[in-house]
C-alpha positions as CSV (number, residue, x, y, z in Angstrom):
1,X,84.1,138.6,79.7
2,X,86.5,137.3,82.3
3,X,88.5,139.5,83.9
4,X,91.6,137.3,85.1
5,X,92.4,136.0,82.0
6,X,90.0,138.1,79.2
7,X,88.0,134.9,78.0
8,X,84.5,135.7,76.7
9,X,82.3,133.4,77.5
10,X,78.9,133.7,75.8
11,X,75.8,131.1,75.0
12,X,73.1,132.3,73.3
13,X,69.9,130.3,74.1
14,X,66.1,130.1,72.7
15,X,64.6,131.2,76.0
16,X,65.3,133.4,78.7
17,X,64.3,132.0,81.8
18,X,65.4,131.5,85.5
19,X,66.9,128.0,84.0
20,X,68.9,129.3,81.1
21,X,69.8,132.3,83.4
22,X,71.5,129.9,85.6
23,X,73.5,128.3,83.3
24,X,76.2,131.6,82.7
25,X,77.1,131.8,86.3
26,X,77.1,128.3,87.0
27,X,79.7,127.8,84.6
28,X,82.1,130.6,85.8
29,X,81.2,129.0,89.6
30,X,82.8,126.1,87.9
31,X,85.4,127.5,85.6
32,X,87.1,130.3,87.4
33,X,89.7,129.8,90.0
34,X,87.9,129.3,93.0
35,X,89.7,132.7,94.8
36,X,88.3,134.9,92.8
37,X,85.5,137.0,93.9
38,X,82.9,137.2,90.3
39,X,81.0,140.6,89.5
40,X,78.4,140.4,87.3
41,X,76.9,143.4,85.7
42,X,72.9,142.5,84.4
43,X,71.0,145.5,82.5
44,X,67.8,144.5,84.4
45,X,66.5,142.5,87.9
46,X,63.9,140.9,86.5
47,X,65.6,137.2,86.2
48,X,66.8,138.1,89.4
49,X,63.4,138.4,91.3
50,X,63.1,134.8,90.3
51,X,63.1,133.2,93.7
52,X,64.9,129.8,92.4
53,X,67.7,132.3,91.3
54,X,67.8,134.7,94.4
55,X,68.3,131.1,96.2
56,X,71.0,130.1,93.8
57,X,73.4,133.2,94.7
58,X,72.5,133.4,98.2
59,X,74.2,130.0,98.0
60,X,77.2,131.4,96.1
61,X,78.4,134.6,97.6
62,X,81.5,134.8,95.8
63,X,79.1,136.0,92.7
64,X,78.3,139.9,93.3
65,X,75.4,141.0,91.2
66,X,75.8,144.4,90.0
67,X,72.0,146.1,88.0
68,X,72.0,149.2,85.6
69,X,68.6,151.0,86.0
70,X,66.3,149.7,83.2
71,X,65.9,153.5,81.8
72,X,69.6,153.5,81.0
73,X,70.8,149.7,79.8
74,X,72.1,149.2,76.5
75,X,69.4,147.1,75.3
76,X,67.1,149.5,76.4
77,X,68.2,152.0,74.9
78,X,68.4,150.3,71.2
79,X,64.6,149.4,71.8
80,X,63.9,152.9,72.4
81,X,65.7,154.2,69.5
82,X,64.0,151.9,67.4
83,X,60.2,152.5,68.8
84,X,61.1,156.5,68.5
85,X,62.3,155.7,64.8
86,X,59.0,153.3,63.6
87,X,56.9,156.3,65.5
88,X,58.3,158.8,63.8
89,X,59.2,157.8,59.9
90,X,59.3,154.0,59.7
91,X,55.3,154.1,59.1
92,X,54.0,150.3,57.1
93,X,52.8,151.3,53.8
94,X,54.7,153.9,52.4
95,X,58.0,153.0,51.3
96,X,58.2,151.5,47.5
97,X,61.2,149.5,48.2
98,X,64.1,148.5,50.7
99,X,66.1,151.6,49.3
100,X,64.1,154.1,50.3
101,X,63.7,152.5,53.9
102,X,67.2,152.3,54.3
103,X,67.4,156.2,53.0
104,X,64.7,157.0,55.8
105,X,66.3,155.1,58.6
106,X,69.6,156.7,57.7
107,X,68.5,160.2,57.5
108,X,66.4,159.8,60.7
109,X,69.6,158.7,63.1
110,X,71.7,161.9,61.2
111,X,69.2,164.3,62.3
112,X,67.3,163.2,65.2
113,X,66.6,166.3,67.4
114,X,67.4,164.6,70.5
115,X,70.7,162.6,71.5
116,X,70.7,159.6,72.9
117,X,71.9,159.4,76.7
118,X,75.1,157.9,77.4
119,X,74.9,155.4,79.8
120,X,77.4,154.6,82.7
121,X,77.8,151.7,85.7
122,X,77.6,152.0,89.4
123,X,79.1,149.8,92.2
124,X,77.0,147.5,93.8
125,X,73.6,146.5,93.8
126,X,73.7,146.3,98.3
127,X,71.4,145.0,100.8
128,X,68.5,147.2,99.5
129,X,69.0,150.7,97.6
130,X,66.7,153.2,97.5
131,X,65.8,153.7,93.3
132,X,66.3,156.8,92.5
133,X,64.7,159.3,90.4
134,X,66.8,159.9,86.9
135,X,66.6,163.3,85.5
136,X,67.8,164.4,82.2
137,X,71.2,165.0,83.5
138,X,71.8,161.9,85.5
139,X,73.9,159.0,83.7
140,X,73.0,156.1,85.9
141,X,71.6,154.9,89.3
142,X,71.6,152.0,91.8
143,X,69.2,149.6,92.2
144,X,69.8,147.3,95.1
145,X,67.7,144.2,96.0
146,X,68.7,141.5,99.1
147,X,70.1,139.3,98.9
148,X,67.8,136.7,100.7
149,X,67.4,133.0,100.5
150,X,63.6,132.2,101.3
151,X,62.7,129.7,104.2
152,X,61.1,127.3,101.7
153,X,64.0,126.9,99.9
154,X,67.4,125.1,100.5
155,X,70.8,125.7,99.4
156,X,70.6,122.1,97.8
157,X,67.2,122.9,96.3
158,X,68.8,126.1,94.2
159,X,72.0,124.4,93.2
160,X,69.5,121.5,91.2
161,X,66.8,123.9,90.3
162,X,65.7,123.3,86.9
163,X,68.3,120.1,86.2
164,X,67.8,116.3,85.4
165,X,70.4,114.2,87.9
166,X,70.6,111.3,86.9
167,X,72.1,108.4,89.2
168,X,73.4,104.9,88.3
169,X,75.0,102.1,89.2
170,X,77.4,100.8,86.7
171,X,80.1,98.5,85.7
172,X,83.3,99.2,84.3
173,X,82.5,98.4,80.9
174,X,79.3,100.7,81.4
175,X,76.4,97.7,82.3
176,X,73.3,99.3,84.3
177,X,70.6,96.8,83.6
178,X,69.5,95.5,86.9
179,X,72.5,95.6,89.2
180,X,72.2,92.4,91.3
181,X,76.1,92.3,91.2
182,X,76.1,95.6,93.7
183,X,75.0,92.8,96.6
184,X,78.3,91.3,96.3
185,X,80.6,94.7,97.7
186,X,80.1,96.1,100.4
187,X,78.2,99.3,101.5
188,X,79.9,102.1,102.1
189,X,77.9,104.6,104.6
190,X,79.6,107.0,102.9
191,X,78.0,105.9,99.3
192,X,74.7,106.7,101.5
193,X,75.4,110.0,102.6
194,X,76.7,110.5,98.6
195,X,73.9,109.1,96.9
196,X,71.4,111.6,99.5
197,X,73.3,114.7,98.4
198,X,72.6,113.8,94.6
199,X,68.4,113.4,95.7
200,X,69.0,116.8,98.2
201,X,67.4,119.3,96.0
202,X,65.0,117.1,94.1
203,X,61.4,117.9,94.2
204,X,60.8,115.5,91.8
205,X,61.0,111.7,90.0
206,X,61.4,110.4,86.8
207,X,61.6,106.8,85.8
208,X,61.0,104.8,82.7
209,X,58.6,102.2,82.8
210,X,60.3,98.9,83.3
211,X,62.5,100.8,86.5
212,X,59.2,102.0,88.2
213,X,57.8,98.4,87.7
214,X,61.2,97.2,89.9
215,X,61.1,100.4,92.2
216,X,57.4,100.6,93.3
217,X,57.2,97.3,94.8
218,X,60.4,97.7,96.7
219,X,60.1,100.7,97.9
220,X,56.6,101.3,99.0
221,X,57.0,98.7,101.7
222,X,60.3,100.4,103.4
223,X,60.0,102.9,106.0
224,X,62.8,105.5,107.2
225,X,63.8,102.8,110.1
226,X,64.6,100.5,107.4
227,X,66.5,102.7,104.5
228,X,66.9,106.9,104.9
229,X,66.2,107.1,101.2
230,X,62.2,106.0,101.7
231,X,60.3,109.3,102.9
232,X,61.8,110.6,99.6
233,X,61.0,107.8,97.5
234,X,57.6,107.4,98.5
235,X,56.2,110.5,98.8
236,X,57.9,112.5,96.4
237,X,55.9,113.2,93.2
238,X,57.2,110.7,90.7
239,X,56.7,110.9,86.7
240,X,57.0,108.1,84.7
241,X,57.0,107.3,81.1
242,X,55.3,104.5,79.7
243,X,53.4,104.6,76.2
244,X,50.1,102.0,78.3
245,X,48.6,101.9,81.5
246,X,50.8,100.7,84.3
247,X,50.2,97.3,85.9
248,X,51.8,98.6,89.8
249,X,50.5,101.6,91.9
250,X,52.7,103.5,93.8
251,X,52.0,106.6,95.8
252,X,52.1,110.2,94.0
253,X,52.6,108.9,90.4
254,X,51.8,110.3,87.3
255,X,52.0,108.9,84.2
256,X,52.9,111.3,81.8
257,X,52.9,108.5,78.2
258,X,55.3,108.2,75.8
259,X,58.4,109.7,75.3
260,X,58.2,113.2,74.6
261,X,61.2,115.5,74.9
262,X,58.6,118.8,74.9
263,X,57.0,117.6,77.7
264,X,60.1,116.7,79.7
265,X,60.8,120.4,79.2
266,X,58.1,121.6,80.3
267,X,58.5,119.0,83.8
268,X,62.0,120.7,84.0
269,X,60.0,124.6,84.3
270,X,57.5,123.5,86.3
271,X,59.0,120.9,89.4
272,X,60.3,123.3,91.7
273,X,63.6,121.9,92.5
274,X,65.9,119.3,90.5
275,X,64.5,116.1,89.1
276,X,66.8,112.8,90.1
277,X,66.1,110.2,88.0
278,X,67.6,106.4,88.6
279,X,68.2,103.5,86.5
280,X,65.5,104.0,83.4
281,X,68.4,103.2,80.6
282,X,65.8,103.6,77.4
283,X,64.8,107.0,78.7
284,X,68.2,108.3,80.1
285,X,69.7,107.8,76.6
286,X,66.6,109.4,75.0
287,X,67.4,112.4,77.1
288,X,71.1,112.5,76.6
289,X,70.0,112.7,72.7
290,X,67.4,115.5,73.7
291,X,69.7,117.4,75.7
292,X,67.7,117.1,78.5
293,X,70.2,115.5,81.1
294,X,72.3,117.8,83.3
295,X,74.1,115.6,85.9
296,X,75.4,112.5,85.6
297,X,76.4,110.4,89.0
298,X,77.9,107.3,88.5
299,X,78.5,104.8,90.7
300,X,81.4,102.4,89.2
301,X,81.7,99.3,90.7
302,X,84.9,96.8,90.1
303,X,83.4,94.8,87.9
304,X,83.1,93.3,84.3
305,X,80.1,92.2,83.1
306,X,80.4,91.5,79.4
307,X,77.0,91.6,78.0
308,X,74.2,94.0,78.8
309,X,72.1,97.3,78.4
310,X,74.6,99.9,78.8
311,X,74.7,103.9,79.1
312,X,75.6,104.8,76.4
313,X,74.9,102.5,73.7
314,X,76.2,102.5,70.0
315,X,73.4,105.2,69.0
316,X,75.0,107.7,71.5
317,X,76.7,110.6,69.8
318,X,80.1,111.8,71.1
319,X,79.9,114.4,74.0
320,X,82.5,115.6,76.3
321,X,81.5,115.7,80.3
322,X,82.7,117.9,83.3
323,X,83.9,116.3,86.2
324,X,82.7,117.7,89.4
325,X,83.9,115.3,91.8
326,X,85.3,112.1,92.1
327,X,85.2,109.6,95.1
328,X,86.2,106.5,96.5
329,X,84.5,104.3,98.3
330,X,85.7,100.3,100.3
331,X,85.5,97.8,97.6
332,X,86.6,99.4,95.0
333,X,83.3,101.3,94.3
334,X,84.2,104.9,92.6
335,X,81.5,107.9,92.5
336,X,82.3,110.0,89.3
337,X,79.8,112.8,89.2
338,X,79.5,115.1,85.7
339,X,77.9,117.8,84.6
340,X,76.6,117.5,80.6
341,X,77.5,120.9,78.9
342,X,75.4,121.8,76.1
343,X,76.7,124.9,75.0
């Protein structure tokens, strides 16, 4: 719940890992008014410990993490109940029907010798507290772990850990098939320096088969002198789907087959960092279907174009985006940058 204004915000999610962890605070990073200080109170460290996630709040300080000892958090404390109850009466076999288990159950939770401790929160998890030893008359303790934001891994790397950013170049009645009409604005430096901070934080990239065919050639003959965006091009580790074998080579590519949302999934878990992906219309709408895309960054140029492959086609179903940021740029060109809710 929020304090400032008593909203509950809640998602319940199929998994619990360091992604779906992520996805709480992020939205009240984005939601609450930015001079708030946030306290969050978790019954365990253990999502925590990830290293992705440790990254993520050392690069959002506002967010103060607050742990109750393991021994004493609610959900613990149902799961013990439970175990002591199956131990003690709930034994498989010997109730004749769901009356009688109920009647057991019931009777058990009456009489149980042994109440169940009462559990209570502490302050602040600080810069490394001592755990300490909880005896039968203690309610709750502190466990403090550091905040610390490991040399490997960037502020930009834990902001897109676990996401799909996905950049385009677009007109304004949504066109992205093979933008030959960007030649005729000019170039921004500052589009640059923008479409760098949406790759900052990638580890990783994904293209559909007819994009790699146009990228690989392009780009595995430019050097850093030539464009700032080729060291991450060309070495990168780049995915691509594509149902046959490809007719181009191109350094540290994969090809991963067909379309297969599962498997995307599983890329998402595994890169260490966000995944940008560029152009690739077919499988950017596959994953906007799949629920797979988490950042949209769209670069808008002042133009009609009447007829082409567009974002979102007639097959895409009705979704409602977050605006993160919005920017301008000479000619006309406007970055609007989204985040794809899917809770």
């Amino acid at each position: 719940m929020v304090g400032h204004d008593g909203e509950v915000v809640g998602q319940c999610t199929a998994r619990h890992r360091h992604q779906e962890f992520l996805r709480i605070p992020r939205k009240l990073d984005r939601e609450c008014p930015k001079s708030l200080d946030l306290h969050q109170l978790l019954d365990n460290s253990s999502r925590y410990s990830e290293v992705s996630v440790r990254a993520w709040y050392d690069a959002h300080p506002r967010l103060k993490l607050h742990f109750v000892p393991t021994s004493s958090a609610w959900l613990n404390l149902v799961e013990s109940v439970f175990a002591d109850l199956t131990k003690r009466r709930l034994r498989r076999g010997i109730f004749p029907c769901v009356d009688h288990l109920v009647e057991a159950s019931v009777e058990y939770l009456d009489h149980a010798a042994e109440p169940y401790p009462q559990w209570l929160t502490v302050e602040s998890a600080g810069p490394l507290g001592a755990k300490q030893d909880q005896t039968a008359g203690a309610q709750a303790v502190t466990v403090g772990l550091p905040f610390v934001t490991p040399a490997h891994i960037t502020p930009e790397e834990a902001n897109a850990m676990g996401t799909i950013r996905v950049h385009e170049f677009t007109t304004l009645d949504g066109v992205i098939d093979a933008p030959t009409w960007a030649a005729d604005y000019p170039f921004d430096p500052r589009m640059g320096e923008a479409i760098a901070s949406v790759m900052g934080g990638c580890k990783a990239i994904l293209l559909g088969r007819h994009t790699f065919e146009m990228f690989a050639p392009a780009w595995s003959q430019r050097t850093a002198a030539e464009d700032p965006g080729a060291p991450f091009m060309n070495d990168s580790p780049k995915y691509v789907i594509a149902a046959t074998p490809l007719s181009v080579e191109w350094s540290n590519a994969t090809l991963l087959g067909g379309y297969d949302a599962a498997r995307l999934r599983r890329l998402k878990e595994d890169v260490g960092g966000g995944i940008y992906v560029s152009g690739s219309g077919t499988l950017v709408r596959a994953m906007l279907r799949d629920r797979l895309v988490d950042e949209l960054h769209l670069f808008m140029y002042p133009i009609v174009s009447g007829s082409g492959a567009r974002l979102f086609g007639d097959e895409t179903s009705a979704a409602k985006l977050e605006l993160e940021a919005c920017e301008s740029y000479s000619g006309g060109v406007v970055r609007l940058t989204y985040r794809v809710p899917y809770s």
